[in-house]
PyMOL commands that place a pseudoatom at each C-alpha (Angstrom):
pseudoatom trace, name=CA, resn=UNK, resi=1, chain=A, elem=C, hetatm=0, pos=[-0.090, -19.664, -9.495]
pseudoatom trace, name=CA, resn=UNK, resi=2, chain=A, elem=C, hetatm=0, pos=[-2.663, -17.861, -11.718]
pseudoatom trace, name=CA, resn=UNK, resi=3, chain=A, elem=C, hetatm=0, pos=[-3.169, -14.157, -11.388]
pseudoatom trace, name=CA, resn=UNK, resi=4, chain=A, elem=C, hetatm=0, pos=[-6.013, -13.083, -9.047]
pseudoatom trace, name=CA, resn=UNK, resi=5, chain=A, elem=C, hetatm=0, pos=[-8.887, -12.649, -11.546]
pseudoatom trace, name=CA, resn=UNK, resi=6, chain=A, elem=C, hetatm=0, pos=[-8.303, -16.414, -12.887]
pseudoatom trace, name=CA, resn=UNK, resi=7, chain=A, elem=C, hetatm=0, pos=[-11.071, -17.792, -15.953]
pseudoatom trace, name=CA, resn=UNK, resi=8, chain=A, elem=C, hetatm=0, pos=[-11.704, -20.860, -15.802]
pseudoatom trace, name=CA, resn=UNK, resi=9, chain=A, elem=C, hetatm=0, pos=[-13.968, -22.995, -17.588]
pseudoatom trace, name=CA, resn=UNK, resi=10, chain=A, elem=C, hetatm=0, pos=[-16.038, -24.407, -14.858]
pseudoatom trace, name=CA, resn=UNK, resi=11, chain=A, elem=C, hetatm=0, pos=[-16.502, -28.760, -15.295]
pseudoatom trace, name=CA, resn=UNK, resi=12, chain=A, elem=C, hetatm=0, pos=[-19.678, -28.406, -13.123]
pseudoatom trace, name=CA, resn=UNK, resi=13, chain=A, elem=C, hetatm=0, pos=[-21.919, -26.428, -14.492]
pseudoatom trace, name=CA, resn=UNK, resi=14, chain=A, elem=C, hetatm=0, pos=[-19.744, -25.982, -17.997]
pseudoatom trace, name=CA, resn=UNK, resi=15, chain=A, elem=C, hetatm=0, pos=[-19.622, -22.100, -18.220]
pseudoatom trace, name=CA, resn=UNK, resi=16, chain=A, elem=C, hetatm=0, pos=[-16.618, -19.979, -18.722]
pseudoatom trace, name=CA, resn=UNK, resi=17, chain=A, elem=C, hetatm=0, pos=[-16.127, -18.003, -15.702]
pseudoatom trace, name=CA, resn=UNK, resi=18, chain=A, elem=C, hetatm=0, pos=[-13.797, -16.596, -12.999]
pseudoatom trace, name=CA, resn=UNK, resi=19, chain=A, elem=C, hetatm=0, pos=[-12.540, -18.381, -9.914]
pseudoatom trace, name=CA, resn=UNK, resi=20, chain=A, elem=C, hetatm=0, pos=[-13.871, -16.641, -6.726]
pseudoatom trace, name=CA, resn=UNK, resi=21, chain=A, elem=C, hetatm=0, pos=[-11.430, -16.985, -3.824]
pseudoatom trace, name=CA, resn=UNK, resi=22, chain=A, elem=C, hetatm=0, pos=[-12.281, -16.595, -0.204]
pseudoatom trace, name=CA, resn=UNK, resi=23, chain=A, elem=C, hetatm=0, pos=[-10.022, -16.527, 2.794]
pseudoatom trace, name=CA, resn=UNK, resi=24, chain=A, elem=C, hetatm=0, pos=[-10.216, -19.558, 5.185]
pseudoatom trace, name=CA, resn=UNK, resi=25, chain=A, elem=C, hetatm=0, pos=[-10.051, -19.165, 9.014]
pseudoatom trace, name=CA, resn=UNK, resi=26, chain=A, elem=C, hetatm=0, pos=[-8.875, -21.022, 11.894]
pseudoatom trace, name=CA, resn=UNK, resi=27, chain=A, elem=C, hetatm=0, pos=[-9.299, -18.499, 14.902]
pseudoatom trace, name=CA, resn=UNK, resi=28, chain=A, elem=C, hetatm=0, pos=[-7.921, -15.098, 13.453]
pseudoatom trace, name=CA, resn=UNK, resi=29, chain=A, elem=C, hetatm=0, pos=[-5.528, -16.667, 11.653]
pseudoatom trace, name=CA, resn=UNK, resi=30, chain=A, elem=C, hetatm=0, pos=[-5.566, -17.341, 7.700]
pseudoatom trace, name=CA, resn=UNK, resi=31, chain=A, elem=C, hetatm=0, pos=[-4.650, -20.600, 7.123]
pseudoatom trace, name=CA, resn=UNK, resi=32, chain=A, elem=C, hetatm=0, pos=[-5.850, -20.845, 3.729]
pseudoatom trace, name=CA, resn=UNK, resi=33, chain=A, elem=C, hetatm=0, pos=[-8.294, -19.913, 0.244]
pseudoatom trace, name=CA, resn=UNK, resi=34, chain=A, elem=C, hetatm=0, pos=[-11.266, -21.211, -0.773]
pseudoatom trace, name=CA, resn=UNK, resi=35, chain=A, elem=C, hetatm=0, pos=[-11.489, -21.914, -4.649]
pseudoatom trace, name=CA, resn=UNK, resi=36, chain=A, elem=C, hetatm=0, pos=[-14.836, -21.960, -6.064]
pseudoatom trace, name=CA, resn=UNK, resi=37, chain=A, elem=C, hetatm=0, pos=[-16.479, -20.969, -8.968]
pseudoatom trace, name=CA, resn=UNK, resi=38, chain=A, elem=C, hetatm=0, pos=[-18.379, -17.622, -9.563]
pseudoatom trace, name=CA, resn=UNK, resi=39, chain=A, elem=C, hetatm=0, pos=[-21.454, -19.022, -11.405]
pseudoatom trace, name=CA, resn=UNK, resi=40, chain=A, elem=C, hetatm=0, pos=[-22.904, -22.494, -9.691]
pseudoatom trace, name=CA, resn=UNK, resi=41, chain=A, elem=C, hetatm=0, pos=[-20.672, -22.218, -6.682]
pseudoatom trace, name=CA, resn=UNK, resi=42, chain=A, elem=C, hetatm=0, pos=[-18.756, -25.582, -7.294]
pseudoatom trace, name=CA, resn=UNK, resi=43, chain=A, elem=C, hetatm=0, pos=[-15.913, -25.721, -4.756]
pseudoatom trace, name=CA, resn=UNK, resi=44, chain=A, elem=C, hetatm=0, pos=[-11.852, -26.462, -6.010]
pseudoatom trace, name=CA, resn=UNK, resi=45, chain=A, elem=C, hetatm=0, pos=[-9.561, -28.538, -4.295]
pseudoatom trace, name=CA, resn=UNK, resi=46, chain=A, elem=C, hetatm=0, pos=[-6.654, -26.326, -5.974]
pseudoatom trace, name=CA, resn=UNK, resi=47, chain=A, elem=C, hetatm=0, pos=[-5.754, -24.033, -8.760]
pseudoatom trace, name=CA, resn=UNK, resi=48, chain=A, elem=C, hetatm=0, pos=[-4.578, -26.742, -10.668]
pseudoatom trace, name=CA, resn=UNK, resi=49, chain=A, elem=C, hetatm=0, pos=[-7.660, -28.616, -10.520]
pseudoatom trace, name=CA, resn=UNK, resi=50, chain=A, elem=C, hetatm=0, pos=[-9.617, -25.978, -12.020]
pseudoatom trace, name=CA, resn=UNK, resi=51, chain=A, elem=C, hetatm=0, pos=[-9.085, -25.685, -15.471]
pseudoatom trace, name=CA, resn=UNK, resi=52, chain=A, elem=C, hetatm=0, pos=[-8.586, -22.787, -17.542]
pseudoatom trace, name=CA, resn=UNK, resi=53, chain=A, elem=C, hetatm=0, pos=[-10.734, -21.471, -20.198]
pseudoatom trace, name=CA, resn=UNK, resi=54, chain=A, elem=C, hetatm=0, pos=[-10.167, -21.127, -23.694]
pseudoatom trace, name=CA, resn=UNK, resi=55, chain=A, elem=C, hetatm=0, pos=[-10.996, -18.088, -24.050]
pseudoatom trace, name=CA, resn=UNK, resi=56, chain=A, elem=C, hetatm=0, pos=[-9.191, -15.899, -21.910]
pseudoatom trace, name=CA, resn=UNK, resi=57, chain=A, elem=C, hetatm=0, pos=[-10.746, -12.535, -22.292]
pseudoatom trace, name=CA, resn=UNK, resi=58, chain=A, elem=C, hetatm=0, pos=[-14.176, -11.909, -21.140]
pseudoatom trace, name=CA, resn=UNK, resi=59, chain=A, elem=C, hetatm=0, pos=[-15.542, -9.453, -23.939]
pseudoatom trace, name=CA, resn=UNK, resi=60, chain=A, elem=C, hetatm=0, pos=[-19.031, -7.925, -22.803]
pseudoatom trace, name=CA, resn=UNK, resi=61, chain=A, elem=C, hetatm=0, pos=[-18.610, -5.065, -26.023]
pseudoatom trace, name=CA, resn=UNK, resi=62, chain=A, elem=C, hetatm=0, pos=[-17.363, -5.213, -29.574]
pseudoatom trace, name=CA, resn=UNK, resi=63, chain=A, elem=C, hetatm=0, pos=[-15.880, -2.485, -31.048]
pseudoatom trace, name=CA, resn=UNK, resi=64, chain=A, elem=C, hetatm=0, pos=[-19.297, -1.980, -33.213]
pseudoatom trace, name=CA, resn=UNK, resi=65, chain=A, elem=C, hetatm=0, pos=[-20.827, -0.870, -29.522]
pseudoatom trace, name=CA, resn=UNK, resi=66, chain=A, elem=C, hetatm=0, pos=[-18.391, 1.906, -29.280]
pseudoatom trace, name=CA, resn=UNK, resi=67, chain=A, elem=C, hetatm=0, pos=[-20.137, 5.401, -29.674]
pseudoatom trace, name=CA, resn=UNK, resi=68, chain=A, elem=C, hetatm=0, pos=[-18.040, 7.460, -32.860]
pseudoatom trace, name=CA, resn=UNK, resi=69, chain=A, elem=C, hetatm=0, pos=[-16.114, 10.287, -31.198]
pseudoatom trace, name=CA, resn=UNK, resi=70, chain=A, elem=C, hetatm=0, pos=[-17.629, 13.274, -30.327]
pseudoatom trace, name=CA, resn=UNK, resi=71, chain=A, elem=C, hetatm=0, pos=[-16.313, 16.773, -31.564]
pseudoatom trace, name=CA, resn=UNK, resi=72, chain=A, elem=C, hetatm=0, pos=[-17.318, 19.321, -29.359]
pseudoatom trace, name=CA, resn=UNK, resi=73, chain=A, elem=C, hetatm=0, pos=[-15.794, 22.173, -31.227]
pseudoatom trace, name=CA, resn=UNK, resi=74, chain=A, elem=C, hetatm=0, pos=[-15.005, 23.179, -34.757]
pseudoatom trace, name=CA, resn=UNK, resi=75, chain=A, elem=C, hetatm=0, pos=[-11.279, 23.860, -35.708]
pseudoatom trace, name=CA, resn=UNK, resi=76, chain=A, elem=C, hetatm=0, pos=[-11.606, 27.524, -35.671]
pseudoatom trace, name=CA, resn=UNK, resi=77, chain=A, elem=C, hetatm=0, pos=[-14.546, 27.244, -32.846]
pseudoatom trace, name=CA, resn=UNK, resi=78, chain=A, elem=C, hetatm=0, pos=[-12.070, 26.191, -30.341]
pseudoatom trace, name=CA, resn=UNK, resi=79, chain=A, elem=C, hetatm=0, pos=[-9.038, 28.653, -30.969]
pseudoatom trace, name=CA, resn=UNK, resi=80, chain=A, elem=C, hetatm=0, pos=[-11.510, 31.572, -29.960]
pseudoatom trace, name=CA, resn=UNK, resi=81, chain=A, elem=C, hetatm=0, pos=[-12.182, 31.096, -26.579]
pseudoatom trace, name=CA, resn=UNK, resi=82, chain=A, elem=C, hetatm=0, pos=[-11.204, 33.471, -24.198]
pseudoatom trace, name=CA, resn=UNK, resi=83, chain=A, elem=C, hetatm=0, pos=[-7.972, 31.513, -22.697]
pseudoatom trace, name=CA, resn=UNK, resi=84, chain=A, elem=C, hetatm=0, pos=[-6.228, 32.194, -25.899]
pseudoatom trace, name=CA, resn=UNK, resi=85, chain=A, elem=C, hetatm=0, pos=[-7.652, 35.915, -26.113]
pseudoatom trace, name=CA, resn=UNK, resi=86, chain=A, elem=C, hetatm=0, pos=[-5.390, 38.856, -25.136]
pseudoatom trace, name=CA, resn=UNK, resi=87, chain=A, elem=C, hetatm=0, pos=[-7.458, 40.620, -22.984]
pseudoatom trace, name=CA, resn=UNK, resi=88, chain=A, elem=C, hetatm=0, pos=[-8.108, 37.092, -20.483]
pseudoatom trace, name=CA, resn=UNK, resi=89, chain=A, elem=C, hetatm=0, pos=[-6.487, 38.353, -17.151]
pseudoatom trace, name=CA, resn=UNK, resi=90, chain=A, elem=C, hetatm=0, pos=[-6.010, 34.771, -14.865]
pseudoatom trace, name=CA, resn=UNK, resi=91, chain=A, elem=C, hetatm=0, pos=[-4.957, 35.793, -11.125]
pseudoatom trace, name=CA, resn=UNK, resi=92, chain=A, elem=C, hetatm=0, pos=[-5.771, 32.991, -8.296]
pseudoatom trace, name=CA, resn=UNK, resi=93, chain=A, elem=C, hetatm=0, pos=[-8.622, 34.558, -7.087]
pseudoatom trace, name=CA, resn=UNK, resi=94, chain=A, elem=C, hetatm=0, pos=[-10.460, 35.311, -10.095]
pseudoatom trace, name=CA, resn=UNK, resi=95, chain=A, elem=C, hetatm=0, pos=[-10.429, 35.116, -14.278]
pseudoatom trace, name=CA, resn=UNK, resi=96, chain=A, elem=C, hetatm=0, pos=[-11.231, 38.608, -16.196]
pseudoatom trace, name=CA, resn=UNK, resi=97, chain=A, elem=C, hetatm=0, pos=[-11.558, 40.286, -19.199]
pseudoatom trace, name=CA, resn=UNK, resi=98, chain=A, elem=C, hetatm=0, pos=[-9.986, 43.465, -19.459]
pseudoatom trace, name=CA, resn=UNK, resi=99, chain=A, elem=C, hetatm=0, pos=[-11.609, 44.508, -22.282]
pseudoatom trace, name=CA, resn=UNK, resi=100, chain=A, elem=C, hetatm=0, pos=[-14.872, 44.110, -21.258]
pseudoatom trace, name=CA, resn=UNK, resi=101, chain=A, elem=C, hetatm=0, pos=[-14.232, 44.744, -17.510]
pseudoatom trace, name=CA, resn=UNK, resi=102, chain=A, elem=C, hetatm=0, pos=[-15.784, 41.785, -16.398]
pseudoatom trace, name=CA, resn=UNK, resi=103, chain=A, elem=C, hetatm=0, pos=[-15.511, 38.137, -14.846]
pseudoatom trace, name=CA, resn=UNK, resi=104, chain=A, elem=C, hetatm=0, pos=[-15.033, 35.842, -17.338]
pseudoatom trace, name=CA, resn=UNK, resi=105, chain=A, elem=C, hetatm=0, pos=[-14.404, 32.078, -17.771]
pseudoatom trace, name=CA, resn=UNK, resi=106, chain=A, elem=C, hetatm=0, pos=[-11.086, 30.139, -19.537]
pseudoatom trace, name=CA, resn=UNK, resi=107, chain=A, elem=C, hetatm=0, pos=[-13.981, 28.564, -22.109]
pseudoatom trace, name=CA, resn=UNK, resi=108, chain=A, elem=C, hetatm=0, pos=[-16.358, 31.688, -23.219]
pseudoatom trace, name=CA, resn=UNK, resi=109, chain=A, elem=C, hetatm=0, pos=[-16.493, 32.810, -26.354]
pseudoatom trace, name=CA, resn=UNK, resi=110, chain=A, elem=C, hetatm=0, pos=[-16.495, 36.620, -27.482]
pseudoatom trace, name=CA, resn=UNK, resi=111, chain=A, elem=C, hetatm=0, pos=[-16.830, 38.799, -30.727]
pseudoatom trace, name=CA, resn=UNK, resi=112, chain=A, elem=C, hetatm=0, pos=[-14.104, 41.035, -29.487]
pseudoatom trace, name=CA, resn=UNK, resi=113, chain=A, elem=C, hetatm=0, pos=[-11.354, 37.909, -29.616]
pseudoatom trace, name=CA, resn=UNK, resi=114, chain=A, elem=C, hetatm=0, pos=[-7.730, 38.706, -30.016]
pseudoatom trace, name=CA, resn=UNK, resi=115, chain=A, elem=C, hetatm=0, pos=[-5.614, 36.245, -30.213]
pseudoatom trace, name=CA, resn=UNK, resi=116, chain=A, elem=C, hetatm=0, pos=[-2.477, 36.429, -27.370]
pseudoatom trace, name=CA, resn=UNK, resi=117, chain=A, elem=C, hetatm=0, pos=[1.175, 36.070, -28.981]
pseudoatom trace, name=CA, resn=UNK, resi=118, chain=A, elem=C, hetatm=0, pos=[2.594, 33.065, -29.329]
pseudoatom trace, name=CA, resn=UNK, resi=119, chain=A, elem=C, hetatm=0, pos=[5.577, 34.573, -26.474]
pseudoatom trace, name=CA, resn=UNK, resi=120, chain=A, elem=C, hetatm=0, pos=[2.172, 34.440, -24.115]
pseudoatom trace, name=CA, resn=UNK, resi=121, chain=A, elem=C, hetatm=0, pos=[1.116, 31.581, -24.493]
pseudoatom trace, name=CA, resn=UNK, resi=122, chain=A, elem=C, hetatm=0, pos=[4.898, 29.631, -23.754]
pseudoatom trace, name=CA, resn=UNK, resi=123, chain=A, elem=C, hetatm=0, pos=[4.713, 31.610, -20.601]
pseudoatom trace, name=CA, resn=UNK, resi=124, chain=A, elem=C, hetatm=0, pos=[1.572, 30.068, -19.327]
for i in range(1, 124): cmd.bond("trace and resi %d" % i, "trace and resi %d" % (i + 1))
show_as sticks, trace
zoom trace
């Protein structure tokens, strides 16, 4: 038995494609699938009869489509937000700077930036 998502290469109208398979009825009760192709519709009388294609993975992208990855933040950028500060004050109901005296967020950014012990940070 093929796995659910089955390629085929279809002998009727000659594409490479994937085997669509429908439930057949009698009543409310299954008594069987339907085997038929995706593309022209072309109806199987079983698994075997359909055969596979060649090329077994359907490849809409190359890796020359992929975007390069994106770097948000220089090295030193990123170690200066205020999560790693040691004036950031997390409790559940609210994030603060106690410097500052004021609501703050995990990922701002300050001039005043002290960076927390490296005991802190395990504890987090």
């Amino acid at each position: 038995m093929r796995e659910r998502a089955s390629r085929i290469s279809c002998p009727a109208c000659r594409n490479d494609t994937y085997m669509k398979r429908e439930p057949r009825y009698e009543g409310f009760k299954k008594v069987g699938e339907t085997l038929s192709c995706v593309d022209c519709g072309h109806v199987f009388e079983d698994e075997e009869s359909a055969p596979a294609a060649m090329n077994p993975a359907l490849s809409v992208f190359s890796d020359d489509d992929r975007s390069k990855q994106v770097r948000v933040f220089d090295d030193g950028e990123q170690a200066r937000i205020c999560r790693y500060c040691e004036h950031y004050v997390l409790n559940p109901f609210t994030q603060r700077c106690d410097l500052h005296n004021r609501e703050t967020e995990a990922t701002d950014t300050c001039e005043d930036f002290d960076r927390k012990e490296e005991s802190d940070k395990a504890s987090e």
